[in-house]
N, C-alpha and C positions, 0 to 999 in steps of 0.2 A: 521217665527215661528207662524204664525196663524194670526187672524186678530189682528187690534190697539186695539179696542174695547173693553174693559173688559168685560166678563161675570160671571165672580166668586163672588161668595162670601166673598173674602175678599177685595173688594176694585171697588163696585160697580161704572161705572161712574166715576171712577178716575180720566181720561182722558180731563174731564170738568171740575173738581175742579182748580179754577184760585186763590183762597183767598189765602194770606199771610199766609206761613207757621207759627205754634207755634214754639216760639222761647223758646229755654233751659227747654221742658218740657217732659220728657221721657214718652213714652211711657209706660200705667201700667201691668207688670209682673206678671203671676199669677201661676206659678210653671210653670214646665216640664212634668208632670205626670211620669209613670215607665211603663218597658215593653219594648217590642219589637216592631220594626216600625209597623205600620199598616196602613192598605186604610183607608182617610178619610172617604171617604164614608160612607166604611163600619159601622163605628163606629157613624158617626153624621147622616147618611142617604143627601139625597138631598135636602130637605122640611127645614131644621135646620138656613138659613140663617141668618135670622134675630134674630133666637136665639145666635148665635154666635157673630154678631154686636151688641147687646142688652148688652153682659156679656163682652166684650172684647172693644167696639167700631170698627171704621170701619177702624183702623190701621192710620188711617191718625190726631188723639190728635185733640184737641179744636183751633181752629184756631184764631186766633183774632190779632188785629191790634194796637197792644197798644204801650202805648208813651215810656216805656221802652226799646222796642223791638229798638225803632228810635234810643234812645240813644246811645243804646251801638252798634252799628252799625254803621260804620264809612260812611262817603259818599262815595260811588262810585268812585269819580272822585281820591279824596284822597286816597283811600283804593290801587286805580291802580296804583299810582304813587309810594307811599310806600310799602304795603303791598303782593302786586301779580307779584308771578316769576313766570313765564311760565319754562315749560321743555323743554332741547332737545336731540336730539339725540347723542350720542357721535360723532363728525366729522370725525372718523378713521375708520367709516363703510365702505364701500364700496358702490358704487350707487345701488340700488336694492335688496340690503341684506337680503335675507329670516331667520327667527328666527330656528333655532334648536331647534326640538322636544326633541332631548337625549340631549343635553345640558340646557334644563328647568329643565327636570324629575330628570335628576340627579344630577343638584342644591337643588332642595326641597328633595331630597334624602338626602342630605351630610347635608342640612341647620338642619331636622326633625329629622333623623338618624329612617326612618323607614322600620320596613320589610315587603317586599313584598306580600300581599296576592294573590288571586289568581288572578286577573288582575294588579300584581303591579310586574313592570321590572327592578328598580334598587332599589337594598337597600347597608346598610352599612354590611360590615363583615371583621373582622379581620385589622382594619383600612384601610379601601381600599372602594370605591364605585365601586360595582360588577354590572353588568347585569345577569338578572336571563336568565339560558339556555331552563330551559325547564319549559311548565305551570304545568306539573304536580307533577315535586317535587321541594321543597323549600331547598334540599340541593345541586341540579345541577345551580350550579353557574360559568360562567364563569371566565377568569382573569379581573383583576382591567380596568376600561374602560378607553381612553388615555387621558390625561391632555384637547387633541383639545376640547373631547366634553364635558369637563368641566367649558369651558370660559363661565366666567358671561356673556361678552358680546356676546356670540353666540344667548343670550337669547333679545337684543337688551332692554334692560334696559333703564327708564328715568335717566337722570344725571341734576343736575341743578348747576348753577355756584354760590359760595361761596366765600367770599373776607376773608383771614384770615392774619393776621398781621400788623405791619407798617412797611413801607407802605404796603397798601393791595397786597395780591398773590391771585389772581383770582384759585382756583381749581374747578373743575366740579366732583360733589360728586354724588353718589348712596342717595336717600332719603328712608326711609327704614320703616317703620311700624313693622317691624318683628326683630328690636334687639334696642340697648340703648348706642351703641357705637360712637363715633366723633374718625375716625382715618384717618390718611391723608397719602401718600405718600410724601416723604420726605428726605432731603439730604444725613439723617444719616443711608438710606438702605443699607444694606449690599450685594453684590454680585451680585446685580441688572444688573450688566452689560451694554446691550443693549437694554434691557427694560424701563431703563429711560429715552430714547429716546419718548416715547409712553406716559410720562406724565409728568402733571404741578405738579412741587415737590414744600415745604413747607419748607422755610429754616428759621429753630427759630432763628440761631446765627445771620440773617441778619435783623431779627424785632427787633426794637428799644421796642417792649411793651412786650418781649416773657419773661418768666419770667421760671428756671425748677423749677419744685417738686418734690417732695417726691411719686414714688408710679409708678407701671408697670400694661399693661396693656397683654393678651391674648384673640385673638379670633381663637379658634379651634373646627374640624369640626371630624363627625366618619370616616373618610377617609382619617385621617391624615394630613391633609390640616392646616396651622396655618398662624397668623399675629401677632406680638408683637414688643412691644419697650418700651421708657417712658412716661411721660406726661408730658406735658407744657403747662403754662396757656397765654394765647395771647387775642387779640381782635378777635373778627368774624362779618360779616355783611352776614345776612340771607336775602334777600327778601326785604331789607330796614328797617331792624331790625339791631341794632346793638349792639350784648353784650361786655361790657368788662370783662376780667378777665371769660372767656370762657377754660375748658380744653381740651386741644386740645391731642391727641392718639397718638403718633409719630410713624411711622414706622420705625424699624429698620432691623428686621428681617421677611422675607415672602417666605413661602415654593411657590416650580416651580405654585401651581395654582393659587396663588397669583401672581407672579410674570408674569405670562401668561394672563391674565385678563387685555386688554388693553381699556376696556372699560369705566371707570372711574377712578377717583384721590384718591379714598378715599369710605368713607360712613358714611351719617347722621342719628344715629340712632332714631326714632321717637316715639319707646316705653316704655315704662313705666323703670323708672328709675332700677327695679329688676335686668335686663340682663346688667346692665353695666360690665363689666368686670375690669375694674380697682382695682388692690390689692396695700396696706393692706385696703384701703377705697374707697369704689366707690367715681365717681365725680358725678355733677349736669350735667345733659341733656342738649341740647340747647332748649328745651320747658322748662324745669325744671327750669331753667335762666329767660325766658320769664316771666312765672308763678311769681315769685318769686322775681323778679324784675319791676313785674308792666309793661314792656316792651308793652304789647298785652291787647288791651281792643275792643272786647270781648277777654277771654281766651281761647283762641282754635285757632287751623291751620285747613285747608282745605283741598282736595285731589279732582283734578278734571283731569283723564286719559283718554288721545286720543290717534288717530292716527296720531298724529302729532305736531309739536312743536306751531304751532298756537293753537293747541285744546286742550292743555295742562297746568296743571298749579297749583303750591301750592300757598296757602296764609295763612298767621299769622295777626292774630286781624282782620281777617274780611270773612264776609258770602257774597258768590258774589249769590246774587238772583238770578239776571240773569238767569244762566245755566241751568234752566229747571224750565217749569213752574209747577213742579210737589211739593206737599208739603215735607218738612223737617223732618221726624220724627224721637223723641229723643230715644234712649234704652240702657238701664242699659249694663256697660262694668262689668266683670269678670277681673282685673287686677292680682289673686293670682298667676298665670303662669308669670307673666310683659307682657303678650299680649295685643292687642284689642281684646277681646274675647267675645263673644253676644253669647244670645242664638238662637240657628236655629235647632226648632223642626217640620220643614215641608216642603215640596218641591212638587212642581205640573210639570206634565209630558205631557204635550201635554192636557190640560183645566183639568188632574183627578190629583185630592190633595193625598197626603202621611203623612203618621205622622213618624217622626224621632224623638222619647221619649228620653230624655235627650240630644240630640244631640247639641254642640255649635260647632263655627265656627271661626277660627283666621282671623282679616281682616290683610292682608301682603300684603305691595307693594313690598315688598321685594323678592316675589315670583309668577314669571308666571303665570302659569295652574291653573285652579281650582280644588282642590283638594277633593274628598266626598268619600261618603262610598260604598258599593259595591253594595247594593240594591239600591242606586239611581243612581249609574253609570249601571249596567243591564237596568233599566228601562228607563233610555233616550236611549241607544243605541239602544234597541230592538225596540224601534221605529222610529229609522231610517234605510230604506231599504237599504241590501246590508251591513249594518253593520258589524265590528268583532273586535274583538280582535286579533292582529296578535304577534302572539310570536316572530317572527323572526324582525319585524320592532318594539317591544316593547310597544306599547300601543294600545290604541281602533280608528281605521280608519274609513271611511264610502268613497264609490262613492264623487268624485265633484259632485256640482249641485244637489246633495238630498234635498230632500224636508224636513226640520226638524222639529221637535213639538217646541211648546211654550217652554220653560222651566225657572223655576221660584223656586228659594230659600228665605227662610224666614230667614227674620231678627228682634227678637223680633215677635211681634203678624204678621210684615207686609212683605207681599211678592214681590220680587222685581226680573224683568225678566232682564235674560241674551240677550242681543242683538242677533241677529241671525250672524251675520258679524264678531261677535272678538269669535263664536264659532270653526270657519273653521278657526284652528290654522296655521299649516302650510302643505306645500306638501309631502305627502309621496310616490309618483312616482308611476305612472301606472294608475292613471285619480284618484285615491285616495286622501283623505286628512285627517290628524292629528285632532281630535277633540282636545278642549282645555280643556275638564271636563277630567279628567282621576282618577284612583281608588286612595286613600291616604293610601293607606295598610293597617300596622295594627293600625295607630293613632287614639286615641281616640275621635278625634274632626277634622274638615271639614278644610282645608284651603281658603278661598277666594281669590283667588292671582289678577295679572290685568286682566286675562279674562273675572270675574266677576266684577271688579271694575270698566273696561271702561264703565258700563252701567249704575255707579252709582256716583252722588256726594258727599262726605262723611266728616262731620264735626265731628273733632277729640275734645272730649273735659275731659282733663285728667285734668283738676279742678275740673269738678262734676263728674268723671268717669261715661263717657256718651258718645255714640259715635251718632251724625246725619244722616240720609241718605235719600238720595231722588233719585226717578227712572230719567231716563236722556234718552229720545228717539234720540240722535243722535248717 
């Protein structure tokens, strides 16, 4: 996607900055402005450089090396022994398992519950996740699209293993950025069948520390889709964290795509306490426990997404420097939604910048593709030859082996490129390939899912509602 070399204006030379990222200090916010997107250009001309770095800084915060920063920063050696769980893949893949393109799109369909614009193929209607028949009207909808391409794991999902009770039961859970739920699969499933065959279940009657409650939980989707059961409070070991008196989501009840989803045991949810679902009273989060309990010093987890279970990997109480020598910068979360939610008012297309006026962006590992709006999805494609939209395979394609632009979304003032390698999603058959940007319909905000995430390190820090990020060239 163009040279390594930066030449823009927002991050001159970046590629040589080696100094010690600013530690816990956000990047400063200076509105969204109003309006409709516009060419940067247009509006700042090319000459404006330095007037831009002058009023905003150079996106990369004050850098400095101070004895605080040592503190609270565990060592390394420590930090790996306790603190960093690498991911992996769920073991009931298949050797060579390519990801489904219709089973991402229409998870972020059913996860979002949005409708289709004009380059958008599934949305919700009438409790059912439909595929749109035709681009030109929004009322030719096919029927409900089948359970197969609704598996989570079609979408090949990170899982990480979880120790929850006494003695410990090993599950491998979904880590989740995009909701605020801990629910496990578990003895007390109803109807399961042959499906429990396919997972490590959770049996509270046989923890010695399980304790019930008071209080039911639901997770349900526009497509009808549901999970529920009660709550129990037990021990859990995260990562080498270990809380007590953790609530744990019991599974009892789970419609066929739950039950179909053999890709993980459960799912940890990682954001903000708002979306827990638990009635008559939410519970605490497992970050919320952390927080709250002193458990994590620094207060934050980390997210670091590969291609693979070596290159992968969450961490609690601690900043792995390591993984890129590129600096850390802090920016202000929007938590009223309970997302991670940043602002992203700008996107560059092959080296020409855009403005996207009030535009923010959910960061979800919980979700695939990257998701944006329609004037930033036109404009990357259009620049890749041989491009289109194809109604019949449902999203935006291009030739293998195209030669693609740079492309590059902001986060707060600073802009951070999508690798060229996790753009070329998956095969759509005929020497074609699935791009991983596709349109987010009619949503009011971008989603970042792991397309954009593999390119990025990303410190979660919902003590200061602040989230870190720093650009990752592998």
């Amino acid at each position: 996607m163009g040279c390594t070399h930066s030449r823009h204006w927002y991050r001159r030379d970046m590629h040589k900055l080696q100094k010690p990222e600013p530690e816990y200090e956000p990047d400063h916010e200076h509105g969204h402005g109003h309006g409709h997107e516009q060419d940067y250009e247009h509006e700042h001309g090319n000459g404006h450089e330095q007037d831009y770095e002058h009023e905003h800084g150079n996106g990369h915060g004050h850098e400095h090396d101070s004895e605080s920063e040592r503190e609270r920063t565990p060592s390394p050696s420590l930090a790996s022994e306790l603190r960093l769980h690498h991911l992996s893949r769920p073991d009931r893949f298949r050797s060579g398992y390519r990801p489904s393109f219709y089973a991402a799109y229409a998870r972020a369909a059913r996860r979002y519950q949005f409708e289709a614009s004009k380059y958008g193929s599934f949305a919700y209607r009438k409790n059912a996740v439909v595929k749109k028949r035709s681009r030109t009207s929004k009322e030719a909808w096919s029927r409900s699209i089948g359970y197969f391409s609704l598996r989570i794991h079609d979408s090949l999902e990170y899982v990480v293993p979880v120790s929850i009770g006494t003695p410990g039961k090993q599950l491998m859970l979904d880590f989740d950025t995009g909701s605020s739920d801990l629910w496990v699969w578990s003895s007390e499933v109803a109807g399961a069948g042959k499906y429990r065959a396919k997972h490590r279940l959770y049996h509270p009657h046989l923890s010695t520390t399980a304790k019930r409650v008071d209080g039911t939980w639901k997770i349900s989707y526009g497509d009808g889709s549901s999970a529920s059961g009660d709550v129990w409070m037990d021990h859990i070991s995260v990562a080498g964290v270990h809380i007590h008196g953790q609530a744990i989501e019991v599974a009892q009840h789970l419609s066929r795509a739950f039950l179909t989803d053999g890709g993980n045991d459960g799912l940890l949810g990682l954001a903000f306490p708002k979306l827990n679902t638990v009635q008559p009273h939410r519970v605490a989060t497992p970050v919320e426990n952390m927080l709250e309990k002193r458990l994590i010093d620094p207060p934050v987890f980390t997210c670091k997404l590969g291609h693979g279970s070596e290159q992968s990997f969450y961490s609690f109480g601690f900043i792995d420097k390591s993984v890129t020598r590129h600096p850390i910068v802090y920016h202000h979360v929007d938590s009223s939604r309970g997302f991670w939610e940043v602002a992203s008012t700008a996107y560059m297309v092959g080296g020409k910048p855009y403005k996207s006026r009030d535009n923010t962006a959910i960061i979800d590992t919980g979700t695939t593709l990257c998701l944006v709006h329609d004037d930033a999805v036109d404009r990357i494609y259009h620049r890749i030859n041989g491009a289109r939209y194809s109604n019949s395979r449902g999203g935006w394609i291009y030739p293998n082996h195209e030669r693609l632009p740079e492309i590059e979304f902001a986060i707060g003032h600073t802009m951070y490129r999508l690798n060229e390698i996790d753009f070329h999603y998956s095969d759509a058959g005929d020497g074609l390939t699935f791009g991983g940007i596709q349109s987010r319909g009619d949503l009011k905000y971008d989603i970042f899912g792991d397309v954009f995430l593999k390119s990025l390190y990303v410190v979660f820090d919902q003590a200061n509602m602040k989230v870190g990020v720093a650009q990752r060239d592998d």
